[in-house]
C-alpha positions as semicolon CSV with decimal commas, in nm:
position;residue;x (nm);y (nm);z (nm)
1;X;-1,832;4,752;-0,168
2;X;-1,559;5,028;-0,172
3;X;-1,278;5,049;0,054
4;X;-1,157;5,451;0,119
5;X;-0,786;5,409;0,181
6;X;-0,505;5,473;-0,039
7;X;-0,320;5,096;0,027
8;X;-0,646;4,908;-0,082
9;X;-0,643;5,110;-0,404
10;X;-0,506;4,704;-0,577
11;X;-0,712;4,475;-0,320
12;X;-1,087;4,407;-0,437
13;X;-1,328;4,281;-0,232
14;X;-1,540;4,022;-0,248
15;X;-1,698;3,842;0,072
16;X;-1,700;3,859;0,434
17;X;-1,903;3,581;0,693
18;X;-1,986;3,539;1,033
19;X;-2,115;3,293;1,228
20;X;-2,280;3,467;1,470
21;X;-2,339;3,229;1,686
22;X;-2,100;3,251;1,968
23;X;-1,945;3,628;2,033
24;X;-1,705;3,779;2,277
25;X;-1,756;4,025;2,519
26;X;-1,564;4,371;2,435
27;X;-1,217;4,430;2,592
28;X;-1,201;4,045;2,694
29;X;-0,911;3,843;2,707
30;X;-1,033;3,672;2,373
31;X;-1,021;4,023;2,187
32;X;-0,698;4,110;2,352
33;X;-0,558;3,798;2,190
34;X;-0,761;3,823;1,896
35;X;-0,535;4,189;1,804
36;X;-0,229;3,989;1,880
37;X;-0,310;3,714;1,608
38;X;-0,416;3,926;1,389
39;X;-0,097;4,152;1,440
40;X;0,128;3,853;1,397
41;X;-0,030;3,780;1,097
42;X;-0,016;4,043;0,932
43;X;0,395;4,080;1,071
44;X;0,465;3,748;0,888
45;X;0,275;3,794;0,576
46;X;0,594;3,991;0,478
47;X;0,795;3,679;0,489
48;X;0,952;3,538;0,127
49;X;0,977;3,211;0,254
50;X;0,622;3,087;0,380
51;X;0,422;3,059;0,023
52;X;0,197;3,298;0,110
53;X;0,047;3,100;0,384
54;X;0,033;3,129;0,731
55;X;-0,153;3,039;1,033
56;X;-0,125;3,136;1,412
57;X;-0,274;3,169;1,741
58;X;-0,254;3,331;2,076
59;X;-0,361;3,275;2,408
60;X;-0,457;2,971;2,603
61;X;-0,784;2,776;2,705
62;X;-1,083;2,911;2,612
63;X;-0,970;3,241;2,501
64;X;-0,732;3,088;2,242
65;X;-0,788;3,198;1,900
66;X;-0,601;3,075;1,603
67;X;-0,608;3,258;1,267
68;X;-0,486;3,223;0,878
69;X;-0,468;3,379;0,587
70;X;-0,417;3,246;0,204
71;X;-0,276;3,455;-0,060
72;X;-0,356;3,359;-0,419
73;X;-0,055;3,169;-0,547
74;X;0,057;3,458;-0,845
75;X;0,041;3,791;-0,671
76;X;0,369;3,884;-0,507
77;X;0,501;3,916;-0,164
78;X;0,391;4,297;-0,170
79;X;0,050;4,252;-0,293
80;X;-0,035;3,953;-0,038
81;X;0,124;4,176;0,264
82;X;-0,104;4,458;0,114
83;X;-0,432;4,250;0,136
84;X;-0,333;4,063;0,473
85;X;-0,312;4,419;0,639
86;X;-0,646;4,507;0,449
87;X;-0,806;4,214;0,561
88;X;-0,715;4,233;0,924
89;X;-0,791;4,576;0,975
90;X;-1,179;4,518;0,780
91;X;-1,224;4,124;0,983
92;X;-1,302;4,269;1,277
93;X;-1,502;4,576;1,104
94;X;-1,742;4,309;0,955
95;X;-1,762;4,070;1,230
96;X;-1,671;4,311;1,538
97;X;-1,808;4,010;1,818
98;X;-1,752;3,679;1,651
99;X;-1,567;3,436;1,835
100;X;-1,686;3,087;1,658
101;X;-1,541;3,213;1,303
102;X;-1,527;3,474;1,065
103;X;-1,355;3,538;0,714
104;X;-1,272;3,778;0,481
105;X;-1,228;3,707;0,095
106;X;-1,047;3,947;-0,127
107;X;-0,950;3,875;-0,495
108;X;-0,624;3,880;-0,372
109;X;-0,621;3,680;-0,057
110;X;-0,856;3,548;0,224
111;X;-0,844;3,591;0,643
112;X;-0,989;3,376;0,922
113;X;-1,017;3,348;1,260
114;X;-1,186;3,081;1,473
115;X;-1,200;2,948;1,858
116;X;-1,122;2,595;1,743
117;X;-0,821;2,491;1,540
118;X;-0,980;2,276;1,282
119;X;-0,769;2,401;0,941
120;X;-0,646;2,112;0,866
121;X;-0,939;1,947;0,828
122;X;-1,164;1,934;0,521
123;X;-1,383;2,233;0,589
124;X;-1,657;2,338;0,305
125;X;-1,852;2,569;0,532
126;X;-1,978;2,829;0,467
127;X;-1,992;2,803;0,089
128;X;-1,995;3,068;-0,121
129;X;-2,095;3,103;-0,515
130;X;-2,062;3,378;-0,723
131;X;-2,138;3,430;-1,091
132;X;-1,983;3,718;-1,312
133;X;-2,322;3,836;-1,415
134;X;-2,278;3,925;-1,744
135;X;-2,410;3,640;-1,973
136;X;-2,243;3,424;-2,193
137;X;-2,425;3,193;-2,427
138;X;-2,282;2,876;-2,301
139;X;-2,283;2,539;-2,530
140;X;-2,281;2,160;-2,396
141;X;-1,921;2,187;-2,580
142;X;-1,822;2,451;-2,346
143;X;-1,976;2,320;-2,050
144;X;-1,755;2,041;-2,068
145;X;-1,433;2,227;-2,183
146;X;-1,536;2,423;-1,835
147;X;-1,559;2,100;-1,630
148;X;-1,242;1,947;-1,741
149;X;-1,052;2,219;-1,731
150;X;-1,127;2,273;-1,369
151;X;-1,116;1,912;-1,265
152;X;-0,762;1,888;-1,443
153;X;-0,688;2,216;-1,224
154;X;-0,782;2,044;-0,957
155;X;-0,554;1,752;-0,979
156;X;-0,265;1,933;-1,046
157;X;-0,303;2,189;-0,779
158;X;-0,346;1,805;-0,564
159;X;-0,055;1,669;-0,658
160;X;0,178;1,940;-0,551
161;X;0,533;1,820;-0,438
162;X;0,560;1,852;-0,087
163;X;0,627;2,276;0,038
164;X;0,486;2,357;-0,292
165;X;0,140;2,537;-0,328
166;X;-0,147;2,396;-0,331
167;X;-0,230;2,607;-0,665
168;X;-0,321;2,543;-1,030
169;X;-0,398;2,815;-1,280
170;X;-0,495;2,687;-1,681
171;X;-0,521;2,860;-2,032
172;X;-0,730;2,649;-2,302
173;X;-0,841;2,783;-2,584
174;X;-1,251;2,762;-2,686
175;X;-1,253;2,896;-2,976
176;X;-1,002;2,987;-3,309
177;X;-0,882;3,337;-3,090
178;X;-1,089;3,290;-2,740
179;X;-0,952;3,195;-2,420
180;X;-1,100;3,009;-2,092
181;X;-0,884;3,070;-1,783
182;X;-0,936;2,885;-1,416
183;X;-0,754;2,863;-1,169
184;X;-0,714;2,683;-0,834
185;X;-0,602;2,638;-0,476
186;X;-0,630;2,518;-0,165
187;X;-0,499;2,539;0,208
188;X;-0,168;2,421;0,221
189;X;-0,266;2,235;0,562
190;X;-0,473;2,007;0,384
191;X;-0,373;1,679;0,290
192;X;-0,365;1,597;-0,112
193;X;-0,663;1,368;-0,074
194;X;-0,875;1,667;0,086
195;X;-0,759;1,905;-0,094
196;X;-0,818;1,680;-0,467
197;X;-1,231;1,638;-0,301
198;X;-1,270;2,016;-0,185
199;X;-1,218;2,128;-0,569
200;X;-1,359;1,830;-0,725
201;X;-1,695;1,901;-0,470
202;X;-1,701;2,302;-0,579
203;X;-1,726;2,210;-0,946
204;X;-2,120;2,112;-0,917
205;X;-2,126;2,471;-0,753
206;X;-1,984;2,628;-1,036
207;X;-2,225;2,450;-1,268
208;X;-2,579;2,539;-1,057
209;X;-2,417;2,904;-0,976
210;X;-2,277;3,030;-1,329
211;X;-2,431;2,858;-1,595
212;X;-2,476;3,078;-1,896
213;X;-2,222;3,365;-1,720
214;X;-1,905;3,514;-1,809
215;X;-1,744;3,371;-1,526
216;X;-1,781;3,266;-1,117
217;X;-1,592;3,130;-0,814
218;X;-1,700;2,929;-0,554
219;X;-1,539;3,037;-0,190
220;X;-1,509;2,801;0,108
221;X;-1,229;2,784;0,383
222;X;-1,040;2,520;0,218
223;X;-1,007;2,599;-0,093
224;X;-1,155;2,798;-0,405
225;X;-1,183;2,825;-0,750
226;X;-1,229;3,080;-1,036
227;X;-1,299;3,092;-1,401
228;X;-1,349;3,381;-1,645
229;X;-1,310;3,398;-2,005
230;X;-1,065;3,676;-1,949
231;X;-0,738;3,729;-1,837
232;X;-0,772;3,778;-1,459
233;X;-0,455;3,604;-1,297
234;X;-0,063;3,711;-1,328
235;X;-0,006;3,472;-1,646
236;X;0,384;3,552;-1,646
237;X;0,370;3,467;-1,281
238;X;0,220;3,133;-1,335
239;X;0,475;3,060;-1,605
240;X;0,748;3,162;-1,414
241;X;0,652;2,919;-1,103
242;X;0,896;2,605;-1,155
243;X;1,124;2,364;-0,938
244;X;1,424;2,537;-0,726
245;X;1,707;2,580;-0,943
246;X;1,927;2,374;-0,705
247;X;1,681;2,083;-0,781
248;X;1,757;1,881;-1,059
249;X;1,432;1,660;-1,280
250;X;1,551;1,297;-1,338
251;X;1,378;1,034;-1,498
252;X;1,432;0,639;-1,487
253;X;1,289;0,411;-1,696
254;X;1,168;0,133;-1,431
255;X;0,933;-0,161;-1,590
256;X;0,577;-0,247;-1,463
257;X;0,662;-0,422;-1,208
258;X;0,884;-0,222;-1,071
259;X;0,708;0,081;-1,010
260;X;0,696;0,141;-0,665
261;X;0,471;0,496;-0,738
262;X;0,214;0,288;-0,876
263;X;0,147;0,035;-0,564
264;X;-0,220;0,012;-0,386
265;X;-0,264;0,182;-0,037
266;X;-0,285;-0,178;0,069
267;X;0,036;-0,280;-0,116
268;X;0,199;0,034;0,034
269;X;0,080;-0,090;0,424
270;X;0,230;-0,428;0,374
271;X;0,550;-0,281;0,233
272;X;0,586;0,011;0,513
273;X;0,430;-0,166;0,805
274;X;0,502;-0,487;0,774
275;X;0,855;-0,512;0,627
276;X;1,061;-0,740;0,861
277;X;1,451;-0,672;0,920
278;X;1,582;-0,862;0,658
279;X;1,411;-0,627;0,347
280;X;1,591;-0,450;0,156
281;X;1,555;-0,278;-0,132
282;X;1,768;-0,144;-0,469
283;X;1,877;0,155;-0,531
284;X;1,619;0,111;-0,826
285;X;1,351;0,084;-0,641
286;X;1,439;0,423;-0,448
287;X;1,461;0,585;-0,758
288;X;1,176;0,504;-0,906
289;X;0,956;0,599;-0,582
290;X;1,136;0,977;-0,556
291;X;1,070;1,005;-0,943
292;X;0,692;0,892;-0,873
293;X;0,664;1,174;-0,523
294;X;0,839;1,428;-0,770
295;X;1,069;1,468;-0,502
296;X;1,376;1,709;-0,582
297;X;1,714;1,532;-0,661
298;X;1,953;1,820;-0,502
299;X;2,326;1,742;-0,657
300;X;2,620;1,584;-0,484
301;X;2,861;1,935;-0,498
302;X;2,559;2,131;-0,360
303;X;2,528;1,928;-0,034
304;X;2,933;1,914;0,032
305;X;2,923;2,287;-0,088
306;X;2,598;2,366;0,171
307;X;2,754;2,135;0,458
308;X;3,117;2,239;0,453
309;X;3,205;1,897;0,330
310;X;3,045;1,721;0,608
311;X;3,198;1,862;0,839
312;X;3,228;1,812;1,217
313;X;3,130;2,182;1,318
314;X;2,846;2,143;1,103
315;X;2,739;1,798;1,250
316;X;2,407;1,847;1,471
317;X;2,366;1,480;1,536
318;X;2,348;1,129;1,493
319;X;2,119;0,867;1,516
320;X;2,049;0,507;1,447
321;X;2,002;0,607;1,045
322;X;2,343;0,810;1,073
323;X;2,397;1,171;1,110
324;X;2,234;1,476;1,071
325;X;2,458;1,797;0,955
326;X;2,311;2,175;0,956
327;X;2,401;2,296;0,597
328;X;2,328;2,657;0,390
329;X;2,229;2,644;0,039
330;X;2,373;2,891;-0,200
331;X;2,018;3,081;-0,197
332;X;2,048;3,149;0,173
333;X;1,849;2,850;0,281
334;X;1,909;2,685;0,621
335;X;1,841;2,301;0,571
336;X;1,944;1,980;0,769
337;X;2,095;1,669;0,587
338;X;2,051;1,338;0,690
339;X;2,345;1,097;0,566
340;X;2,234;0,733;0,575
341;X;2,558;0,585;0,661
342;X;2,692;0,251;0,550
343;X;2,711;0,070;0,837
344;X;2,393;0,184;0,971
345;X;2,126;-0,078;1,107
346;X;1,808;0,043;0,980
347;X;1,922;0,063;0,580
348;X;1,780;0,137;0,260
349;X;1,345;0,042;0,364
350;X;1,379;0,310;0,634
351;X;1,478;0,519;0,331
352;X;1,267;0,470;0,108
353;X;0,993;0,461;0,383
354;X;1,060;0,815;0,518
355;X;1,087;0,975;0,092
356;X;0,724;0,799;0,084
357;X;0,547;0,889;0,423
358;X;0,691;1,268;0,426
359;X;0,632;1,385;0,022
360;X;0,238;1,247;0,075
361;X;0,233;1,429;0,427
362;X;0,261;1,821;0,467
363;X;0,125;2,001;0,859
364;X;0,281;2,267;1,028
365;X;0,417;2,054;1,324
366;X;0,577;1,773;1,063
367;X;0,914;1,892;0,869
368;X;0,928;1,963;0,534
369;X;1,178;1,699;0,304
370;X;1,311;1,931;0,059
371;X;1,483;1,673;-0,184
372;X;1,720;1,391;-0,194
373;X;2,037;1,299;-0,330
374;X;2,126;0,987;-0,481
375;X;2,486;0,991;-0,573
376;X;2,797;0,807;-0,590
377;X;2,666;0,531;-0,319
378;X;2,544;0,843;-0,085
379;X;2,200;0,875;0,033
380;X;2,105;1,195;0,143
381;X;1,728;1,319;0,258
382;X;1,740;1,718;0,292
383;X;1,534;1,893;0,502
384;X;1,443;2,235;0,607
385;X;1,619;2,387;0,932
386;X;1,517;2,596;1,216
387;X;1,776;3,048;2,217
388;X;1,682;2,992;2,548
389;X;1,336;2,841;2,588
390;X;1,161;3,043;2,836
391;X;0,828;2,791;2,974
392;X;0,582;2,959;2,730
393;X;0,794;2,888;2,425
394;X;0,853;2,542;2,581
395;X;0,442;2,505;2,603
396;X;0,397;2,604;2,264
397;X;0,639;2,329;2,129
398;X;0,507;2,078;2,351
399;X;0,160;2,197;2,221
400;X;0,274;2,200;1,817
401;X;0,446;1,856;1,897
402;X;0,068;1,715;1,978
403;X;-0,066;1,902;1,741
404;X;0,148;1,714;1,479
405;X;0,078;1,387;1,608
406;X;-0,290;1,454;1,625
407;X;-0,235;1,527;1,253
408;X;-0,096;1,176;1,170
409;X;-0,309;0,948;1,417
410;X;-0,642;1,114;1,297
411;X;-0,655;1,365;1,003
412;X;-0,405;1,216;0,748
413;X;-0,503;1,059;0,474
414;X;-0,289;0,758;0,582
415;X;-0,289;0,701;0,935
416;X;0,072;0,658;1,079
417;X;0,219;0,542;1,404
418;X;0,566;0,761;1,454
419;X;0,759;0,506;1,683
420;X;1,036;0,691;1,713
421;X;0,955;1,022;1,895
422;X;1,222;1,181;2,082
423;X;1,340;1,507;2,141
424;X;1,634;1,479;1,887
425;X;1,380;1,385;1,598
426;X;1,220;1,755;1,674
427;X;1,356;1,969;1,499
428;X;1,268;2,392;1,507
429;X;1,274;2,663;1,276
430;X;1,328;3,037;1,328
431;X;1,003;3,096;1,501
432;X;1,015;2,785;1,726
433;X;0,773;2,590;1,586
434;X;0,848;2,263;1,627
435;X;0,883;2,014;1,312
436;X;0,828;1,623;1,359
437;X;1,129;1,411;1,126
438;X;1,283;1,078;1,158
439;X;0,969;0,883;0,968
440;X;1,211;0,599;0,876
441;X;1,076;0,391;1,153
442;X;0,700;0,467;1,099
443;X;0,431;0,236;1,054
444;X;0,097;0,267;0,821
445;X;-0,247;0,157;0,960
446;X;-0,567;0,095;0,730
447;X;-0,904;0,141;0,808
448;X;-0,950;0,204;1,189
449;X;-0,775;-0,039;1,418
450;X;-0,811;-0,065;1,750
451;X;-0,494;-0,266;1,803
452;X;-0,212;-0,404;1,630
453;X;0,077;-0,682;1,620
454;X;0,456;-0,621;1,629
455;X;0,710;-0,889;1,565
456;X;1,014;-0,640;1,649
457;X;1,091;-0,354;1,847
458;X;1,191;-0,052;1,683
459;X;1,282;0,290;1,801
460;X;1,517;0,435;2,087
């Protein structure tokens, strides 16, 4: 297909879909709301700060439609904002009465829109494959180089630290001067577990699609995957993507049996859920679990420089775990800093509970832990940071706010009971979207319970 216009001239296409099974009537509500979304998102997708990710929606009721679109983790800001605009102008070209969902894939970047808010859920349909047709005579050697390339892909794209793509890319050589590249990525609304299956699933795909080919993909709405044995990503791009320079790598040496990152789901219930009020646990063991989440360890002078010291014009709050101070990092970043004070009741398991529960957690509606710091007997968990609420504004939050806890009773990997939900543990950001925090008092559940036992009360 060939796109006319001067600002696709970069942007190649690749695959559109409709469902075609429920449609909207012309000049409706829906499609009056439907050019909203698809105006805000193409607004935001000149934003630095949101990963190239975004999702929306607009209206209410039945003629609510929410929308996303992914760009692929190495292009920059300018070349995702140039396919976003592409690909809502085209959406509605190729699907001009779909209401139920339909998507757009561009080398570059994809768009959807759908009547039913369902991205955060594991979603492999439709599925696309596509082989590079020119042939390659393909070995068992090969095959398998192919396979474990991807799969590795796949975990590491997984195992993302918390507000970091969902996005792999690898180089392995196949032969003495001959290159394989793949490269990976998924939602960012997905949890790690979903996202770890959705690649792991396409790889059969890419088997039964491209054997004996130059290269393929395999398309779906949660994630994709690519492989050519060329050069077909931004390789100084992928190089360049490493941890925030105010974040700082440490490593501990911690013996067997002290590795908290290497405990069972089980284990991990009985240690979050069932803890009594007596636990406690060493600054060892706190260490060892950030170092396990790869969870940034932002320096001492950094926070005091961010928070003005601590001080009281900067304070937003305080709660049972101690307070909560707005700060500004030296890159322009608003975050907020929670300071676990000394004398506080809850103590070092609500800690280390909240640096486990929020690094293997990432939605929309829950707030994003940044990094830590662990120094000179201070405990610090940093976190990003958001008016007059008009009632709309105040029915979106309430709506985000449930959307959030929808996200953690049913479509988490683990499933977690907040316990503490009040309106100082939401927090919003520039946009008002509202962020859930405060998971020091949270509780796991396994399996699918239909009741449980408390021996203490917790929360406000």
């Amino acid at each position: 297909m060939t796109i006319n216009i001067t600002e696709a001239q970069e942007i190649n296409y690749r695959y559109h879909f409709c469902q075609n099974t429920t449609t909207f009537v012309r000049n409706s509500t829906y499609q009056a709301n439907l050019k909203i979304l698809l105006s805000s998102l193409a607004f935001n997708a000149t934003r630095n700060d949101i990963n190239g990710f975004y999702n929306a929606s607009a209206g209410q009721d039945i003629d609510e439609v929410y929308g996303l679109f992914l760009c692929r983790g190495d292009v920059s800001v300018e070349v995702c904002l140039k396919c976003v605009k592409l690909a809502t102008n085209y959406v509605v070209e190729f699907c001009p009465i779909e209401k139920e969902l339909a998507i757009v894939w561009y080398d570059e970047c994809f768009l959807l829109y759908s009547n039913s808010n369902n991205f955060s859920s594991l979603n492999q349909r439709p599925l696309v494959s596509m082989p590079n047709v020119e042939n390659i005579i393909v070995d068992v050697e090969l095959n398998q180089l192919l396979v474990k390339t991807i799969s590795d892909a796949a975990k590491e794209a997984a195992s993302a630290p918390l507000g970091v793509k969902y996005f792999a890319a690898k180089k392995v050589l196949y032969t003495s001067h001959e290159f394989l590249y793949v490269l990976v990525q998924c939602t960012p609304v997905l949890s790690t577990s979903d996202c770890n299956r959705c690649l792991e699933q396409a790889i059969p795909q890419v088997q039964i699609c491209c054997n004996n080919t130059r290269g393929g993909r395999v398309l779906n709405p949660s994630c994709n995957l690519r492989f050519e044995y060329y050069s077909f990503y931004n390789e100084t791009a992928v190089v360049a993507m490493s941890p925030p320079p105010l974040s700082t790598p440490v490593h501990f040496t911690i013996s067997p049996a002290e590795e908290i990152g290497n405990i069972r789901e089980d284990q991990l219930l009985d240690w979050a859920g069932r803890a009594t009020v007596g636990d406690d646990y060493s600054d060892k063991d706190i260490q060892g679990e950030v170092t396990s989440q790869d969870l940034p360890l932002i320096r001492l002078d950094v926070i005091n420089e961010a928070t003005k010291q601590f001080s009281d014009e900067n304070k937003l709050g305080q709660g049972g775990f101690g307070p909560v101070y707005r700060g500004t990092l030296e890159d322009g970043k608003e975050v907020a800093v929670k300071r676990l004070s000394r004398t506080s009741g809850q103590g070092q398991r609500e800690f280390l509970n909240e640096v486990v529960l929020i690094a293997r957690l990432q939605h929309r509606n829950l707030v994003r832990l940044l990094g830590c710091c662990l120094e000179k007997n201070e405990k610090l968990l940093i976190y990003e940071n958001g008016v007059l609420l008009d009632w709309q504004r105040r029915l979106s939050i309430i709506n985000g706010i449930a959307r959030g806890l929808l996200y953690l009773h049913e479509d988490s990997r683990l499933r977690i009971i907040h316990r503490d939900l009040k309106t100082s543990n939401i927090l919003l950001d520039y946009e008002m979207n509202p962020k859930i925090s405060d998971f020091g008092m949270a509780r796991i559940f396994g399996g699918n319970p239909s009741e449980a036992n408390t021996n203490r009360i917790v929360g406000t």
